[in-house]
C-alpha positions, -999 to 999 in steps of 0.1 A, spaced: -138 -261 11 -119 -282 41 -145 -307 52 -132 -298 86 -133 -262 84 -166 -243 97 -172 -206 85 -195 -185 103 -225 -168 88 -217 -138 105 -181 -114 111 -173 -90 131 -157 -55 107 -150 -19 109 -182 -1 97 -184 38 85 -210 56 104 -232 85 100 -203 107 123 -177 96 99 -166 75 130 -160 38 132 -174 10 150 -165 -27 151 -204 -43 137 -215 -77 130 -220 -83 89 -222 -115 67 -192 -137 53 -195 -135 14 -193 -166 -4 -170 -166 -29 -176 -163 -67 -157 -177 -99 -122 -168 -95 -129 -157 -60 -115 -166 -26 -124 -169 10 -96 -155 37 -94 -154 66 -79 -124 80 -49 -132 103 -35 -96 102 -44 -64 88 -22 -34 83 -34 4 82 -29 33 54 -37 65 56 -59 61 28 -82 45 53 -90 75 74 -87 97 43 -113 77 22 -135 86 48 -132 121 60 -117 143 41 -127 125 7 -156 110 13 -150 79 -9 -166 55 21 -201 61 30 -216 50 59 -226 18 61 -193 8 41 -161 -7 57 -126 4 53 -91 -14 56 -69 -23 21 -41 -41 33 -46 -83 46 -26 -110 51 -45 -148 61 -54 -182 50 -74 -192 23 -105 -205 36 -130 -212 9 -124 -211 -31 -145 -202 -58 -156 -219 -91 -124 -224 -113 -99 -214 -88 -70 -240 -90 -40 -218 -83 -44 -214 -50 -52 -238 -21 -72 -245 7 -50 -234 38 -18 -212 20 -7 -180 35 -16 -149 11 -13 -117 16 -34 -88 -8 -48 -53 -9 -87 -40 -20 -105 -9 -29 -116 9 0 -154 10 9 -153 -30 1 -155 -26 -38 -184 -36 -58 -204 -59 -35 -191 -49 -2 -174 -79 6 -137 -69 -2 -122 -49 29 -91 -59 52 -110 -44 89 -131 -73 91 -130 -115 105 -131 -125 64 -130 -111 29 -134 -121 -6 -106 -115 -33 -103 -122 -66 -75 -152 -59 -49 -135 -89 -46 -103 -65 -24 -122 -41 6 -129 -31 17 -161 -17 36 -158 18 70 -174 23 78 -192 50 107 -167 63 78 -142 65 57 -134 94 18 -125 86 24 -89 103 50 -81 80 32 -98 48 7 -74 59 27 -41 51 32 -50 17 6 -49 -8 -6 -15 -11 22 6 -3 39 -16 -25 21 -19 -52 19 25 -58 53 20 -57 60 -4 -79 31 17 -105 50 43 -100 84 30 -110 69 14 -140 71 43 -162 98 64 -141 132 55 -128 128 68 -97 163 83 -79 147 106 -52 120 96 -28 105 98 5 104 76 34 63 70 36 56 35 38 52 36 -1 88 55 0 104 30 14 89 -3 -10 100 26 -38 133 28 -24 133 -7 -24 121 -20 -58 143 10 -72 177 -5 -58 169 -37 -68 166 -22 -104 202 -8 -99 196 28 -97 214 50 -72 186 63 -45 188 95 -30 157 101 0 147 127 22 139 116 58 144 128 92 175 126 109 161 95 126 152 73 99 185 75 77 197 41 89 161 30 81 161 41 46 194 32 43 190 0 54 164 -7 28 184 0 3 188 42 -2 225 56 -11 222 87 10 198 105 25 191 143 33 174 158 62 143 173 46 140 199 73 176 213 61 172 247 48 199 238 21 178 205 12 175 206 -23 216 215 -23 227 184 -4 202 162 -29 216 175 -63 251 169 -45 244 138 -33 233 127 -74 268 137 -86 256 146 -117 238 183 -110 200 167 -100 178 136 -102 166 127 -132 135 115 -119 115 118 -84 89 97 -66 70 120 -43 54 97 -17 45 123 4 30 143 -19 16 169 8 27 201 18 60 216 0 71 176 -9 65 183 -47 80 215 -50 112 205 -36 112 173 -57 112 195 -88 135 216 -77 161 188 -72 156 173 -107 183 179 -132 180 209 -154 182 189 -192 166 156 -181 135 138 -180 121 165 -151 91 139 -144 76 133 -103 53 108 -99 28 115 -70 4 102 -46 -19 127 -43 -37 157 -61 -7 187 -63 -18 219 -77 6 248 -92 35 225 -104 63 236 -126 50 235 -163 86 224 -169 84 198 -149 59 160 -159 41 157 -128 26 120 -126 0 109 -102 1 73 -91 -39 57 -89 -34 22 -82 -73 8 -88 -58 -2 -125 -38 -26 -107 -71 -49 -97 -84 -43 -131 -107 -15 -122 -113 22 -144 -101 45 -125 -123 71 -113 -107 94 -78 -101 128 -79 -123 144 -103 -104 118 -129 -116 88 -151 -95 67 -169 -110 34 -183 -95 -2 -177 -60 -9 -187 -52 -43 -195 -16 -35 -194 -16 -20 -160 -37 -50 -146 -11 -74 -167 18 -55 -147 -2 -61 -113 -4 -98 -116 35 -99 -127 44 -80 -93 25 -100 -71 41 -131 -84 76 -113 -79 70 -100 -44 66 -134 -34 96 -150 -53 116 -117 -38 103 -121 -4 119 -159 -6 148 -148 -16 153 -122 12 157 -95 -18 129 -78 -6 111 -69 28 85 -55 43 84 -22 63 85 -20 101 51 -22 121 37 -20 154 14 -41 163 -18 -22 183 -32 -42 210 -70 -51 211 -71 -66 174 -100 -53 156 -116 -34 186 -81 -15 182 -89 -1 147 -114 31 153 -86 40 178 -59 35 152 -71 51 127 -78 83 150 -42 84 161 -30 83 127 -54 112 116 -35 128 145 -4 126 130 7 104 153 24 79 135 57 82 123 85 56 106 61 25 114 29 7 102 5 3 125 -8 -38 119 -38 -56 138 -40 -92 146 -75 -98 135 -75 -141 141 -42 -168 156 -32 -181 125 -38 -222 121 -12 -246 128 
């Protein structure tokens, strides 16, 4: 630790209460343990897993925080952490409801990571857009592992998917609203399709040139997203749709894959009524990306998605996370100065 650094006892986070509501509490900065590190949050970004962990899933209790997405300075390190030092920019993503201990959550003045989750921050990259990156990013990225993907959506996860997928060489096609085709375009999609068109699927198998998509990424995942995914894959292919959410009543034809990122950090995964047990290669393939993101990010290959950033810092957040449960948030990612970043 920087002789002339001084870390409070106490922080100020975004705490679950009994009304499934949010409030900005004091709590205790963690120390950090072997292979751990300090941060200190300069910006947090927001998911909709962070409302949804709460109410309707109930994965956050009361008394836990929320908030996955950080980006900050490393503050403190833990025994045997030599890769990373005293003062660098990282960004990272944790389990919602602070993990294990409680310590690990992006609402909040400081957190404690395991320092091989993160991902070093260029200098031709602001904190606020580091911030977008690491979850949205990372289920993307999972879910491209196994599946090319040549359709998608323009979520914030869409978009990194879009992303990773053209850097891969494939030929994107995405369904957006009229509005954000330039967007999607822009990050790296070869056409898009309005996905209120009543001829949808039509101007997607079209757009392919080769009678349908051999694979789909539904980031969406909600509503009547998967069906039309499978209905735009091509007939004698690989028919597989990786999604980020439980879907019921698929297409047996069709290889419906759901993305749960926990493997990533090295955690079993247990959501949704499912448990699968640790996968070394999964948690091998998380470090890898990290490591790329960064190198990308230098390179200007890669990008992160457009954000607003919501006066009021933390004391923003319950109201944040309300409007977004409203549906009120469209084509951006709502981000949170949480501390001025040091000179």
């Amino acid at each position: 630790m920087s002789a002339n650094l001084i870390i409070p006892e106490t922080q100020k986070a975004a705490i679950v209460q009994k009304d499934k509501s949010v409030a900005i509490q004091s709590v205790p900065v963690a120390e950090p343990g072997p292979s751990e590190v300090l941060v200190q949050i300069t910006v947090a970004a927001q998911n909709p897993t962070d409302w949804k962990s709460i109410d309707p899933w109930g994965a956050i209790k009361p008394g836990q925080s929320t908030g996955c997405d950080f980006a900050g300075r490393v503050v403190a390190l833990g025994e045997g952490v030599t890769s990373v030092k005293i003062g660098e920019r990282v960004a990272g993503w944790t389990l919602p409801g602070g993990g294990p201990n409680q310590k690990t959550t992006a609402f909040r003045e400081y957190t404690v990571v395991p320092w091989h989750y993160l991902t070093k921050i260029p200098a031709n990259t602001s904190d606020e857009e580091a911030a977008t990156i690491p979850l949205a990013a990372a289920t993307a990225a999972l879910g491209l592992r196994d599946m090319r993907v040549e359709e998608s959506a323009p979520a914030s996860i869409g978009l990194y998917a879009i992303q990773l997928a053209h850097i891969q060489g494939y030929k994107v096609v995405t369904t957006a609203s009229p509005k954000n085709h330039e967007l999607v375009k822009s990050h790296g999609a070869d056409a898009a399709v309005d996905y209120h068109a009543s001829d949808v699927v039509e101007q997607i198998v079209r757009a392919t040139g080769q009678g349908g998509v051999d694979h789909a990424y539904d980031a969406i995942s909600e509503g009547n997203s998967t069906v039309l995914a499978i209905q735009a894959l091509k007939q004698f292919g690989p028919r597989n749709v990786a999604v980020v959410l439980p879907v019921k009543d698929t297409d047996p034809t069709a290889d419906v894959y759901m993305v749960l990122c926990s493997g990533l950090l090295g955690y079993p995964i247990d959501a949704f009524g499912m448990y699968l047990p640790r996968d070394e290669r999964v948690y091998q393939f998380g470090l890898e990306f990290t490591k790329l993101v960064s190198e990308w990010l230098q390179e200007g290959r890669f990008r992160g998605n457009p954000h607003t950033l919501m006066p009021g810092g933390l004391n923003a957040i319950p109201g944040g996370l309300k409007f977004m449960k409203e549906g009120k948030v469209s084509g951006t990612k709502l981000v949170y100065k949480i501390a001025e970043p040091k000179a």
